[in-house]
PLY file of the C-alpha trace (Angstrom):
ply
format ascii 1.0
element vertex 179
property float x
property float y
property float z
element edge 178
property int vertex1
property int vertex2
end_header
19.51 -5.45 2.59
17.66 -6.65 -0.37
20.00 -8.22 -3.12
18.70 -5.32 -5.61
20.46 -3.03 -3.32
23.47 -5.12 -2.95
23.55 -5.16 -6.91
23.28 -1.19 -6.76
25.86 -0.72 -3.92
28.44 -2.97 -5.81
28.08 -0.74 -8.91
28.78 2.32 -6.82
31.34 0.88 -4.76
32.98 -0.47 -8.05
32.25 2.94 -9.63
34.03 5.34 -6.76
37.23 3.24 -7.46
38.91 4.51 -10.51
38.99 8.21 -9.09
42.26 6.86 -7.00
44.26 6.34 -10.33
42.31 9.06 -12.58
41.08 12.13 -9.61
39.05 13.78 -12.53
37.74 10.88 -14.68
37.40 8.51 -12.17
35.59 10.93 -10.44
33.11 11.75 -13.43
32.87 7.63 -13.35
31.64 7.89 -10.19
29.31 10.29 -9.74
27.88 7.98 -13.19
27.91 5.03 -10.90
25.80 7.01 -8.16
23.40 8.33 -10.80
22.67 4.55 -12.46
21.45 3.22 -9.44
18.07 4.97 -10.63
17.85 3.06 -13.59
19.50 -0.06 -12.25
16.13 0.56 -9.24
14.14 0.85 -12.48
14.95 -2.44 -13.98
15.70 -4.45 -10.79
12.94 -3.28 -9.00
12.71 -0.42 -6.04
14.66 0.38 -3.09
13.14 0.26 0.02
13.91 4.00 1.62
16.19 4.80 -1.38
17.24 8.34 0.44
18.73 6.37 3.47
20.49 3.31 1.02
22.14 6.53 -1.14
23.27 8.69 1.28
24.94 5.40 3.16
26.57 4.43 -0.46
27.05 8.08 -1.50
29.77 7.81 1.55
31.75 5.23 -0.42
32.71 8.00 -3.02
32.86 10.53 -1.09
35.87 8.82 0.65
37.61 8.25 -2.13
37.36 12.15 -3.38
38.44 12.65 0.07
41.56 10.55 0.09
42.43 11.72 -3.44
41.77 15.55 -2.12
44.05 14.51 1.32
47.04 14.69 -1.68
46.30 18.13 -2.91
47.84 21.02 -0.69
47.17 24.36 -0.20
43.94 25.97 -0.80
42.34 22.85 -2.66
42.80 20.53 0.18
41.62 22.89 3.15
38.51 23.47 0.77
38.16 19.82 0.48
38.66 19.11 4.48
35.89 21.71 5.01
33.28 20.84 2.64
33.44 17.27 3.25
33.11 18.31 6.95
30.19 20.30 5.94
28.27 17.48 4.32
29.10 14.93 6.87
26.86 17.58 9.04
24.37 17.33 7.04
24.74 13.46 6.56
23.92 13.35 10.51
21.31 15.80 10.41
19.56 13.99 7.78
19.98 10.46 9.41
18.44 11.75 12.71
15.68 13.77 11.11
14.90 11.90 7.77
14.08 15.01 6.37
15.33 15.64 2.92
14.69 19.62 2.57
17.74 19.39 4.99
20.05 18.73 2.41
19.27 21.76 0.79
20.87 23.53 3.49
23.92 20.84 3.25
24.54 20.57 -0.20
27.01 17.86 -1.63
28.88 20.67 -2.80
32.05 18.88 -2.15
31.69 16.83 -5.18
31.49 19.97 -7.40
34.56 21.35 -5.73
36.48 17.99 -5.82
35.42 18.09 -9.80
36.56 21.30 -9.94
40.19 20.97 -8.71
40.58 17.65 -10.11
39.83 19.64 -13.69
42.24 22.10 -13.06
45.28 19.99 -11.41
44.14 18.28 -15.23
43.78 20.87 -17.92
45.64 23.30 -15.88
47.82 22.48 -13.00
49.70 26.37 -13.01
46.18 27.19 -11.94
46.36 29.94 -9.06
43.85 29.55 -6.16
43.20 33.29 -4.97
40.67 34.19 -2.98
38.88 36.24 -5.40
39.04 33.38 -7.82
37.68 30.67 -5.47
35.02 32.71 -4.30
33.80 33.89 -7.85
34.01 29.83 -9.09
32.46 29.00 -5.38
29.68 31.13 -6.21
28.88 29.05 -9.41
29.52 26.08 -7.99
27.19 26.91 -5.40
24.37 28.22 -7.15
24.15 24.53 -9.52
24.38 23.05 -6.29
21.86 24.22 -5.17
18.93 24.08 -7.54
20.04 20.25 -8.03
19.75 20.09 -4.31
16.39 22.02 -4.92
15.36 19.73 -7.50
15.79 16.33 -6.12
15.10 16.60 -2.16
13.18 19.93 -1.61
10.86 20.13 -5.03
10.97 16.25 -5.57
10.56 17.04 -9.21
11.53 13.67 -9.82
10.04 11.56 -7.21
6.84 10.86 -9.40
9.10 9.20 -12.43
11.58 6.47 -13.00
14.56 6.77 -14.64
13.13 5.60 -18.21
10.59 8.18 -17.91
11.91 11.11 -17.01
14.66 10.26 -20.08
11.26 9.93 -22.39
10.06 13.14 -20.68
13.49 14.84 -21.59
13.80 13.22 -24.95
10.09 14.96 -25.85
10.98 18.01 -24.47
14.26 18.37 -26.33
12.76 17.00 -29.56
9.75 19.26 -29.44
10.76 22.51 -31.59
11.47 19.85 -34.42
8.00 18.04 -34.33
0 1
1 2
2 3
3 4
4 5
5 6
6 7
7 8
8 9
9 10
10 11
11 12
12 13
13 14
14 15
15 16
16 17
17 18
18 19
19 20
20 21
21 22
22 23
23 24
24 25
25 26
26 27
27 28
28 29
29 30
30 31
31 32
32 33
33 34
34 35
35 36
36 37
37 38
38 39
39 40
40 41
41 42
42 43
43 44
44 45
45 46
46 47
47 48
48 49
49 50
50 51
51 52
52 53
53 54
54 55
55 56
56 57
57 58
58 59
59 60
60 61
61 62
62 63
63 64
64 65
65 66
66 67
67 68
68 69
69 70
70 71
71 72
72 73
73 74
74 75
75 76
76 77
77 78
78 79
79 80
80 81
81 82
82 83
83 84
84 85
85 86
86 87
87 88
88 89
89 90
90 91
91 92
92 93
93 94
94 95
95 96
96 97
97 98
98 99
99 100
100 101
101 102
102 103
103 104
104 105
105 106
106 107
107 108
108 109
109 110
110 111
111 112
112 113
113 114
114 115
115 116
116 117
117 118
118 119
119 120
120 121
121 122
122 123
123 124
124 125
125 126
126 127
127 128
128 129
129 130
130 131
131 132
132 133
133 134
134 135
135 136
136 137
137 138
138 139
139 140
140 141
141 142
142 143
143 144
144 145
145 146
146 147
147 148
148 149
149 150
150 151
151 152
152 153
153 154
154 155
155 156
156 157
157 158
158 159
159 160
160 161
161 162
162 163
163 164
164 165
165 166
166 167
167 168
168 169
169 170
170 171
171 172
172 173
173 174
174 175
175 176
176 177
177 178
């Protein structure tokens, strides 16, 4: 391990933490943690096989969403269970292969759904899980999934930028109708 990726997995690791005293902000906390470590690679310098390093570190949060999501019951926790299953799948698959278009057939979709509860047992705890409800917000949370998923490991949009240039890139783009 170089010490630029012990710098990056001390942010995450530090970053996953808060979700065990605040599920929904310390989750948003940490899934800002796992996205710095592209501009922390930026200024520190690269990341040798950065897909390996963040799917290895991505496991740190991912076990504290779990252990916050062991406390829900009902509907929210099996979901939780089976997701996080799910990915772990993928996780293995991924680690034997080293393919990345894998992932697109395992999304993370457990953080969306952890997000998701962890809003609601927020801004509105009375919520009621039925089945036509979890499949309808499934279906969103699914389909954002995905094309992120998409995005990053099966189109590598991204691969050909760093973090300070694909911000420039969406800075010009935004600011483009006002030129």
């Amino acid at each position: 391990m170089t010490w630029q990726m012990g710098v990056i997995a001390a942010v995450r690791i530090l970053g996953s933490l808060p979700v065990l005293r605040w599920p929904f902000a310390g989750g948003l906390i940490a899934l800002v943690a796992d996205f710095s470590d592209l501009f922390l690679m930026s200024w520190l310098g690269g990341v040798p096989n950065y897909q390996r390093f963040d799917k290895y570190v991505d496991q740190v949060y991912m076990a504290t969403f779990l252990a916050v999501a062991y406390r829900w019951q009902g509907t929210p926790r099996r979901v939780s269970v089976w997701l996080f299953a799910y990915r772990m799948v993928g996780f293995v698959a991924f680690e034997i292969t080293g393919a990345r278009g894998l992932l697109l057939f395992f999304p993370n979709l457990f953080e969306f759904w952890f997000l998701f509860v962890a809003a609601l047992n927020h801004w509105r705890p009375d919520f009621a899980y039925a089945r036509r409800q979890v499949l309808g917000w499934g279906a969103m949370l699914v389909a954002v999934k995905e094309f992120q998923e998409y995005v990053l490991h099966w189109g590598r949009w991204l691969d050909a930028f760093t973090a300070f240039e694909a911000m420039e890139s969406i800075g010009r783009w935004a600011t483009a109708p006002f030129r």
